[in-house]
PDB file of N, CA, C and O in Angstrom:
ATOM      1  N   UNK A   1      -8.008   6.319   6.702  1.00  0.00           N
ATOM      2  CA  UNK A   1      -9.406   6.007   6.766  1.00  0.00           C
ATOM      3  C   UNK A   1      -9.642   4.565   6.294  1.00  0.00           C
ATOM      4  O   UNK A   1     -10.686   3.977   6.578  1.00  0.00           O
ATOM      5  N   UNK A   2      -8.447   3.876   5.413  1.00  0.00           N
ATOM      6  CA  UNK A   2      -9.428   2.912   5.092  1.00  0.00           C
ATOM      7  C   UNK A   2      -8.602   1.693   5.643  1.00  0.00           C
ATOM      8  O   UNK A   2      -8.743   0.549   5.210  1.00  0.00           O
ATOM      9  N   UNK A   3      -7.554   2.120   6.839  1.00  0.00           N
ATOM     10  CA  UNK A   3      -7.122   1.417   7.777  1.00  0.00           C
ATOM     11  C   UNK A   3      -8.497   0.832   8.556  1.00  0.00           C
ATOM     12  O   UNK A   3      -8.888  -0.319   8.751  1.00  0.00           O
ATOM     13  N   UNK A   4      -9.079   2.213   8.930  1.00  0.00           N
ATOM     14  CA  UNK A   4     -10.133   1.803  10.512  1.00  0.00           C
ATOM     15  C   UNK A   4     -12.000   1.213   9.465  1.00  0.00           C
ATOM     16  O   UNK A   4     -12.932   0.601   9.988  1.00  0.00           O
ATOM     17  N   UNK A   5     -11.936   1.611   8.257  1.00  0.00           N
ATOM     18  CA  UNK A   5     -13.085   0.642   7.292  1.00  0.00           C
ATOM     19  C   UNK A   5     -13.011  -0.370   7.520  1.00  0.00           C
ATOM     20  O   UNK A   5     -13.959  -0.964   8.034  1.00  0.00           O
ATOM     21  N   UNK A   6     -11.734  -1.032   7.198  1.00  0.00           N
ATOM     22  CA  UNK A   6     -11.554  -2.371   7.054  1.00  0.00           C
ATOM     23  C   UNK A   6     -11.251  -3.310   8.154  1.00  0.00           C
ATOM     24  O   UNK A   6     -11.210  -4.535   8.037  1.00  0.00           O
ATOM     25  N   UNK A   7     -10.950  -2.335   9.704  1.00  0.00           N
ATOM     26  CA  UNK A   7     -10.981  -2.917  10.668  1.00  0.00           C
ATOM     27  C   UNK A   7     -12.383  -3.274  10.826  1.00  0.00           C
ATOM     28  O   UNK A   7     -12.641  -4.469  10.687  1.00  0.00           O
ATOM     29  N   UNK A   8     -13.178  -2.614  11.045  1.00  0.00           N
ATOM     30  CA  UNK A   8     -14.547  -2.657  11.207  1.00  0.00           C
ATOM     31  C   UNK A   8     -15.369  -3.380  10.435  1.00  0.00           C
ATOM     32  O   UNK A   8     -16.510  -3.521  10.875  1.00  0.00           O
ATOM     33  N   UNK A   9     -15.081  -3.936   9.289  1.00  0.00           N
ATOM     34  CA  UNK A   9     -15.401  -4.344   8.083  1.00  0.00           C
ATOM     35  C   UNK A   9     -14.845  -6.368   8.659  1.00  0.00           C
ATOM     36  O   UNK A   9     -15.455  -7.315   8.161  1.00  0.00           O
ATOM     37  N   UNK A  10     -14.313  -6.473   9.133  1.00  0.00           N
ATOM     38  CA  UNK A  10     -13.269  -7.223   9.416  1.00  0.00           C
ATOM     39  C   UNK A  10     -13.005  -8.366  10.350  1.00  0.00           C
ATOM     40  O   UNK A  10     -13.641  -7.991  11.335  1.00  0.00           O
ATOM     41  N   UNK A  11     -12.583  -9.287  10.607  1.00  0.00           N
ATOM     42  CA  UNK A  11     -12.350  -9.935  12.099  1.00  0.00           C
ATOM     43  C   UNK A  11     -13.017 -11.500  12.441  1.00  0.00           C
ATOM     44  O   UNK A  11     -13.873 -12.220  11.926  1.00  0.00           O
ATOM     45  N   UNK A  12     -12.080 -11.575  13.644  1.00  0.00           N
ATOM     46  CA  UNK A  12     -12.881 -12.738  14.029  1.00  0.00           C
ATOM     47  C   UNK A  12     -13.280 -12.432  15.543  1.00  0.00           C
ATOM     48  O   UNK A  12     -12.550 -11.735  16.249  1.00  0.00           O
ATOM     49  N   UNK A  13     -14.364 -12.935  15.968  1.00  0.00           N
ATOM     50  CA  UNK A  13     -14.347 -12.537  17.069  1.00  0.00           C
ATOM     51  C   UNK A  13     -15.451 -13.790  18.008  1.00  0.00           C
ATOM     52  O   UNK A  13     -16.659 -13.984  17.867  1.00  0.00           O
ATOM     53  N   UNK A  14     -14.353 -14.539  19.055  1.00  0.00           N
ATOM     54  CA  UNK A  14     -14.992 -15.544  19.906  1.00  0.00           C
ATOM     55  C   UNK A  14     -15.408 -15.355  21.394  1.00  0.00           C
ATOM     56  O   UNK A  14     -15.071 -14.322  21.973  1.00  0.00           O
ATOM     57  N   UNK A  15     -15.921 -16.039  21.849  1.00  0.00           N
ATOM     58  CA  UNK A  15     -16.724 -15.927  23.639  1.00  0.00           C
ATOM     59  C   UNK A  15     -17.051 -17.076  24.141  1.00  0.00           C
ATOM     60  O   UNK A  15     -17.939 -17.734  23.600  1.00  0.00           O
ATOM     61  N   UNK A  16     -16.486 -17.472  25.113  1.00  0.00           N
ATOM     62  CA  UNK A  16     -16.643 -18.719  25.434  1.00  0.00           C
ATOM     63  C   UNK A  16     -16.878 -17.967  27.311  1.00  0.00           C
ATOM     64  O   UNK A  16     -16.127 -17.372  28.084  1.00  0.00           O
ATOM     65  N   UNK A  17     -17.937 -18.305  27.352  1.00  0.00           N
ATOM     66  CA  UNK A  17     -18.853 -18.220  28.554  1.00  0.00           C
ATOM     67  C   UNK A  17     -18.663 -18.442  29.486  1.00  0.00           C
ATOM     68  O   UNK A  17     -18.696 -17.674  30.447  1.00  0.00           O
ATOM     69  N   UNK A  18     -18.211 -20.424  29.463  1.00  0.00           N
ATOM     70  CA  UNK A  18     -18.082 -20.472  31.095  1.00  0.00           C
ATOM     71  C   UNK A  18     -16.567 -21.250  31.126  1.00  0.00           C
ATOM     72  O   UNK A  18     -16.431 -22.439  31.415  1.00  0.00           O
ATOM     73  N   UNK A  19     -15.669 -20.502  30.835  1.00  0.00           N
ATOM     74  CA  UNK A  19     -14.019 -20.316  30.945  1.00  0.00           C
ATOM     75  C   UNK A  19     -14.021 -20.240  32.218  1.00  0.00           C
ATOM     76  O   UNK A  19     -14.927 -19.647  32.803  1.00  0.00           O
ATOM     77  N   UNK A  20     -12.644 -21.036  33.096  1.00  0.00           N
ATOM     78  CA  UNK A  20     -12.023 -20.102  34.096  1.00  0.00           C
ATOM     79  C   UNK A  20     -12.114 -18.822  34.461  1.00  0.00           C
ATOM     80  O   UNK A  20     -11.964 -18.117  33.463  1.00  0.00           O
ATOM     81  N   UNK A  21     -12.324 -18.078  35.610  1.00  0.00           N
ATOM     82  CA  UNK A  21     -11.788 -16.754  35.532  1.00  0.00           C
ATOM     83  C   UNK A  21     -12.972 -15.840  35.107  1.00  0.00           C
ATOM     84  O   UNK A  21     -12.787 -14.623  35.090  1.00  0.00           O
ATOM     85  N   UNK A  22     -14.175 -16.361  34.765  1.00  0.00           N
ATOM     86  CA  UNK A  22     -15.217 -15.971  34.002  1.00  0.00           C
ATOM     87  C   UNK A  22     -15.271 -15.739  32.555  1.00  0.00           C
ATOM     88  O   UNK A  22     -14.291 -16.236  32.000  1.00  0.00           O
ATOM     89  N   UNK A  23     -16.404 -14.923  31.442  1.00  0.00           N
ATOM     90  CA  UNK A  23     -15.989 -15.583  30.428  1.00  0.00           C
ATOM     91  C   UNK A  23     -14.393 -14.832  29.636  1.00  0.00           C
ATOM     92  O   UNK A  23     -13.643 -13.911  29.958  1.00  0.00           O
ATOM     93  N   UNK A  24     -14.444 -15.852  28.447  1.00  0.00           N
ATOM     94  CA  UNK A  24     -13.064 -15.014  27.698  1.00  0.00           C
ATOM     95  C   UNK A  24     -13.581 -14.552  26.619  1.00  0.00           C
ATOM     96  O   UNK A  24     -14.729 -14.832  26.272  1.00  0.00           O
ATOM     97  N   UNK A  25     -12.638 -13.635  25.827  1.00  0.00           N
ATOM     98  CA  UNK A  25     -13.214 -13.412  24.970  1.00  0.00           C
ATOM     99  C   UNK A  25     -11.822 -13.025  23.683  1.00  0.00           C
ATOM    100  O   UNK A  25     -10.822 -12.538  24.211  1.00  0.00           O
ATOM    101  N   UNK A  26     -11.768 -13.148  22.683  1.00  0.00           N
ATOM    102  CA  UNK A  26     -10.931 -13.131  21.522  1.00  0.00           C
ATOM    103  C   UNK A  26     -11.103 -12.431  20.287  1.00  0.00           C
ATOM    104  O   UNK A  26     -11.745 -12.955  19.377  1.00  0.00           O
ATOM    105  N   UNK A  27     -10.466 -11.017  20.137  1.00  0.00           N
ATOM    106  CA  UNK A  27     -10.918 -10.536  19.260  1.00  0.00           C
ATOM    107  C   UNK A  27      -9.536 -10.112  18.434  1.00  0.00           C
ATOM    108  O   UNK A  27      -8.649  -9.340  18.799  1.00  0.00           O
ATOM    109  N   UNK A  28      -9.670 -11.031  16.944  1.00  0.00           N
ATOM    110  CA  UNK A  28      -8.437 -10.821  16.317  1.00  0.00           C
ATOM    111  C   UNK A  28      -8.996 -10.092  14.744  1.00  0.00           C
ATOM    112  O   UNK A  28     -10.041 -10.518  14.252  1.00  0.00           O
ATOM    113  N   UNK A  29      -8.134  -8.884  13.979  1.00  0.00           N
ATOM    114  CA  UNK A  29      -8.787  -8.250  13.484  1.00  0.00           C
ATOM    115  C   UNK A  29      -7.248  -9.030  12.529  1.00  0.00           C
ATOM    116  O   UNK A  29      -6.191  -9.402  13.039  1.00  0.00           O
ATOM    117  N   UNK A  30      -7.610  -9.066  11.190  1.00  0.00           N
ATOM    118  CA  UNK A  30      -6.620  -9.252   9.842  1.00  0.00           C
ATOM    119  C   UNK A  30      -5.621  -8.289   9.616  1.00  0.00           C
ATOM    120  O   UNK A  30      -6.389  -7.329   9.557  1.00  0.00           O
ATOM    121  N   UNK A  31      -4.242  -7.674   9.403  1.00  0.00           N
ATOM    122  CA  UNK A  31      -3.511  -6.892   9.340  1.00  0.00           C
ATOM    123  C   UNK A  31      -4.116  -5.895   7.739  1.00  0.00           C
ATOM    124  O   UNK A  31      -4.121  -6.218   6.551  1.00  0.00           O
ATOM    125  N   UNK A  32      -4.359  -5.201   8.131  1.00  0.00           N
ATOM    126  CA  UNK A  32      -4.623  -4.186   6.888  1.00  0.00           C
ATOM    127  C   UNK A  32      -3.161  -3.593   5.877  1.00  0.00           C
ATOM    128  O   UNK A  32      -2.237  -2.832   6.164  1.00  0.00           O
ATOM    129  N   UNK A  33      -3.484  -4.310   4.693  1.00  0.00           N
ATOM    130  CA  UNK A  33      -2.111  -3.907   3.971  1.00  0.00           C
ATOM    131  C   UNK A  33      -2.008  -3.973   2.653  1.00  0.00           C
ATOM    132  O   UNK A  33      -3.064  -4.527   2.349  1.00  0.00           O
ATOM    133  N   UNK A  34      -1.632  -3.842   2.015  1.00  0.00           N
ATOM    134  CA  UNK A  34      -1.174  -3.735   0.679  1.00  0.00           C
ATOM    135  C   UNK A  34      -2.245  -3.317  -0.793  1.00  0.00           C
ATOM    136  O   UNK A  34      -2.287  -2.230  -1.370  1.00  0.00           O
ATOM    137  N   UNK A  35      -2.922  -4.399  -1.071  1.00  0.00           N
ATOM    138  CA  UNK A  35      -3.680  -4.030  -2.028  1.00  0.00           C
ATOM    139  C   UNK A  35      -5.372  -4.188  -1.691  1.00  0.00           C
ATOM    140  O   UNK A  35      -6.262  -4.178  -2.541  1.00  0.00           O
ATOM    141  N   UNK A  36      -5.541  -4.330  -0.259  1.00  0.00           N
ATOM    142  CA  UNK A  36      -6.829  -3.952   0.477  1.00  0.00           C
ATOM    143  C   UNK A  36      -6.634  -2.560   0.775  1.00  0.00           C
ATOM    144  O   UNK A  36      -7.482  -1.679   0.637  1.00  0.00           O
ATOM    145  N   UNK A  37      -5.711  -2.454   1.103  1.00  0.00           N
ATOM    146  CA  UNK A  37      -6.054  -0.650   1.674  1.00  0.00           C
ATOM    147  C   UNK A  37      -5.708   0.478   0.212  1.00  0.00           C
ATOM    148  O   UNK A  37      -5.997   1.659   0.020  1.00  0.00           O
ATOM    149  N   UNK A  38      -5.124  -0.333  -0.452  1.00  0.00           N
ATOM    150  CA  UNK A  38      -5.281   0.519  -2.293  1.00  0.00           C
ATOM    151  C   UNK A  38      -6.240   0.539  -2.914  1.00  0.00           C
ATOM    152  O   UNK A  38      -6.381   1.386  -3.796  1.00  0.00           O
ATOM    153  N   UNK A  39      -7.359  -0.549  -2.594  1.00  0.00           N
ATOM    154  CA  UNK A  39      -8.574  -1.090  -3.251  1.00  0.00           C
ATOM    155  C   UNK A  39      -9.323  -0.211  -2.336  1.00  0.00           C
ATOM    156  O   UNK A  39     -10.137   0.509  -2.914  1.00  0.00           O
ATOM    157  N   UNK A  40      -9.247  -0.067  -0.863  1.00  0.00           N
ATOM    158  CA  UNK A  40     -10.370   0.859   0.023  1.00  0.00           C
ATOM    159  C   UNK A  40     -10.125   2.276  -0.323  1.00  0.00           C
ATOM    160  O   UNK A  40     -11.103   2.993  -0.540  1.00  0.00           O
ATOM    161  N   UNK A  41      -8.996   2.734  -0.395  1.00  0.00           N
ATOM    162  CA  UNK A  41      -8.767   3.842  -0.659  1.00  0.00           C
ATOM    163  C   UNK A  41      -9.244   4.760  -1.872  1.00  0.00           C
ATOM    164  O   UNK A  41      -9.600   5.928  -1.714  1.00  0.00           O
ATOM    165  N   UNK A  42      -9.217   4.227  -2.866  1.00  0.00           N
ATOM    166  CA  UNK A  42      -9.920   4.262  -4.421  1.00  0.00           C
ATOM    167  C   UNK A  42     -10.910   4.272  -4.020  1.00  0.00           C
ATOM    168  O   UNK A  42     -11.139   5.460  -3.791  1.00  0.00           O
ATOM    169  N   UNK A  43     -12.024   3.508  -3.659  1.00  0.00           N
ATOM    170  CA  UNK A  43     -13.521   3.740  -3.309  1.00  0.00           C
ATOM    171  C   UNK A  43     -13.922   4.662  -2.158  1.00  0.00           C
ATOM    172  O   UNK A  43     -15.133   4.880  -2.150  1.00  0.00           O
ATOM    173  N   UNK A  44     -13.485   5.041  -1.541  1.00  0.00           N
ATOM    174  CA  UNK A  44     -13.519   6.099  -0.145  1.00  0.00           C
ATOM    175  C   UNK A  44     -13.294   7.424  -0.996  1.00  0.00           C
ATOM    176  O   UNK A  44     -13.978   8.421  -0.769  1.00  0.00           O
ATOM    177  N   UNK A  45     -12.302   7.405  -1.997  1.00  0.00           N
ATOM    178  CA  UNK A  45     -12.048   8.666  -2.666  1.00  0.00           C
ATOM    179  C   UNK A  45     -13.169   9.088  -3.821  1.00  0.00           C
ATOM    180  O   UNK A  45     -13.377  10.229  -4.234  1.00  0.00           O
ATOM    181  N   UNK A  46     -13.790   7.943  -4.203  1.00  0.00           N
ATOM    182  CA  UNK A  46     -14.973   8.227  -5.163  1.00  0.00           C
ATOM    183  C   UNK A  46     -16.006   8.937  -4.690  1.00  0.00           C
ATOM    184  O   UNK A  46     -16.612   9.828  -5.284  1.00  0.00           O
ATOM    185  N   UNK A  47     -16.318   8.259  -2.912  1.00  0.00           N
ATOM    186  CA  UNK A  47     -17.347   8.305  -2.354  1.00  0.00           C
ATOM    187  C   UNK A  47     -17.392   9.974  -2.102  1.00  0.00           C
ATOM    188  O   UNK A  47     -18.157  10.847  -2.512  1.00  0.00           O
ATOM    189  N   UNK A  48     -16.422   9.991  -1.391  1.00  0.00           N
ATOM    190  CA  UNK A  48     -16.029  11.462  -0.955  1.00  0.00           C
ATOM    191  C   UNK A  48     -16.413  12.472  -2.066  1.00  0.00           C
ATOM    192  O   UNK A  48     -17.333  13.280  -1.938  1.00  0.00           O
ATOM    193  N   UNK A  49     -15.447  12.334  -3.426  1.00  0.00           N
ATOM    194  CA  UNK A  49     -15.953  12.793  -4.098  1.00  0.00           C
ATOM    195  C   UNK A  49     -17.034  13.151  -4.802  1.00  0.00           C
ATOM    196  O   UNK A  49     -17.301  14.272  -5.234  1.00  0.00           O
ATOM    197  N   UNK A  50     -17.615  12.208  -4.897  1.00  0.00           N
ATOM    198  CA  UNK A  50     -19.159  12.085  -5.240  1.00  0.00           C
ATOM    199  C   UNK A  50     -20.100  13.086  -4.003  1.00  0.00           C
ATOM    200  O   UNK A  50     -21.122  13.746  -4.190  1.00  0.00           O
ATOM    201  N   UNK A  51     -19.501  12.934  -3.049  1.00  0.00           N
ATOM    202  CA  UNK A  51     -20.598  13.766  -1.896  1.00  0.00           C
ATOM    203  C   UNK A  51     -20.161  15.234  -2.322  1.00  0.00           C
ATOM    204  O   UNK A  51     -21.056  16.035  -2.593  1.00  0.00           O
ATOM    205  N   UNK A  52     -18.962  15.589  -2.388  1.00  0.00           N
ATOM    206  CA  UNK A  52     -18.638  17.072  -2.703  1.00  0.00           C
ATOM    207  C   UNK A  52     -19.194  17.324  -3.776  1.00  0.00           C
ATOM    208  O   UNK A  52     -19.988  18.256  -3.642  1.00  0.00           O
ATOM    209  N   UNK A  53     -19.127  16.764  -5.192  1.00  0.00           N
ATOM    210  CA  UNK A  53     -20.191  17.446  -6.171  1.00  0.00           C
ATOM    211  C   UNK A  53     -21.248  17.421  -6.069  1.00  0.00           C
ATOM    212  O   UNK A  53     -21.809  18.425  -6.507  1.00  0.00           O
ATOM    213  N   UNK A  54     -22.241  16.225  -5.405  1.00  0.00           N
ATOM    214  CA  UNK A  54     -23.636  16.775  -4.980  1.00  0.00           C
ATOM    215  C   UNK A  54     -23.658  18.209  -3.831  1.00  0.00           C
ATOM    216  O   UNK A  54     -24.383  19.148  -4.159  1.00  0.00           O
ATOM    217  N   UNK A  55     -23.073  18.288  -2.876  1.00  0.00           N
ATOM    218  CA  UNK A  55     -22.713  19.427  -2.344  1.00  0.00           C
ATOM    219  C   UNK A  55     -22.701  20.909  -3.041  1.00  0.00           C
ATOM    220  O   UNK A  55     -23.450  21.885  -3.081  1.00  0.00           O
ATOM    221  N   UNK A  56     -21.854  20.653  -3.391  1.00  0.00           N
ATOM    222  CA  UNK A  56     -21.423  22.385  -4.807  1.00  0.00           C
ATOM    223  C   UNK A  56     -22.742  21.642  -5.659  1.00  0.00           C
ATOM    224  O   UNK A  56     -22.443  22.088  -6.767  1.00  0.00           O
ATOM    225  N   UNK A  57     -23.318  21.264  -5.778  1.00  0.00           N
ATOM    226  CA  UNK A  57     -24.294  21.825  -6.777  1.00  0.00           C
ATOM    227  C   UNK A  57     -25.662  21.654  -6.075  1.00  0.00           C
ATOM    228  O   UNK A  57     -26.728  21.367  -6.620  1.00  0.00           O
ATOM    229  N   UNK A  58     -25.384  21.935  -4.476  1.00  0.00           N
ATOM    230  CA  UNK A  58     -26.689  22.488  -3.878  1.00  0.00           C
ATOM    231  C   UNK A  58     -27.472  21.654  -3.166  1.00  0.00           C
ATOM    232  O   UNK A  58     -28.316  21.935  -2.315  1.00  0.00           O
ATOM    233  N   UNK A  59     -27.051  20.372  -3.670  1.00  0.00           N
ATOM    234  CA  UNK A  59     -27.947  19.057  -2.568  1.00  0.00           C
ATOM    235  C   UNK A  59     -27.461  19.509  -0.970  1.00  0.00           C
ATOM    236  O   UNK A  59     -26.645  20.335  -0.559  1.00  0.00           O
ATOM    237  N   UNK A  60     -28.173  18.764  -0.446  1.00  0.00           N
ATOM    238  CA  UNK A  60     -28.333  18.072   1.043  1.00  0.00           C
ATOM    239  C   UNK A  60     -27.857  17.044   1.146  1.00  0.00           C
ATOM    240  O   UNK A  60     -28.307  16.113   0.478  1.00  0.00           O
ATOM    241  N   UNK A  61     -26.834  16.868   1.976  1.00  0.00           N
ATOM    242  CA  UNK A  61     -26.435  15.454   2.620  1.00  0.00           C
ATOM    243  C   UNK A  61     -27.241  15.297   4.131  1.00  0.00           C
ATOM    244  O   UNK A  61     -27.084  14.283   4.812  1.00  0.00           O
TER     245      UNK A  61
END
């Protein structure tokens, strides 16, 4: 999960209009690794957690 966060979270992304060929377009996303996806992971697990005890004790999500 906190592979596809941080994709989304993430990137560069260019468009150049009137290219050859019609337009182009460039979408390069950062390699997800090491102590970003240890750092996402820890907070995704809080979150989660946090929704399950409001849950068991009767809230509405």
């Amino acid at each position: 999960m906190a592979k596809q966060v941080h994709k989304m979270a993430s990137g560069t992304h260019k468009r150049w209009p009137n290219a050859i060929g019609g337009p182009k377009e460039l979408h390069v996303y950062p390699r997800s690794r090491g102590q970003v996806l240890r750092h996402l992971g820890a907070d995704l697990e809080k979150t989660i957690e946090l929704l399950i005890a409001h849950h068991a004790i009767g809230g509405a999500i």
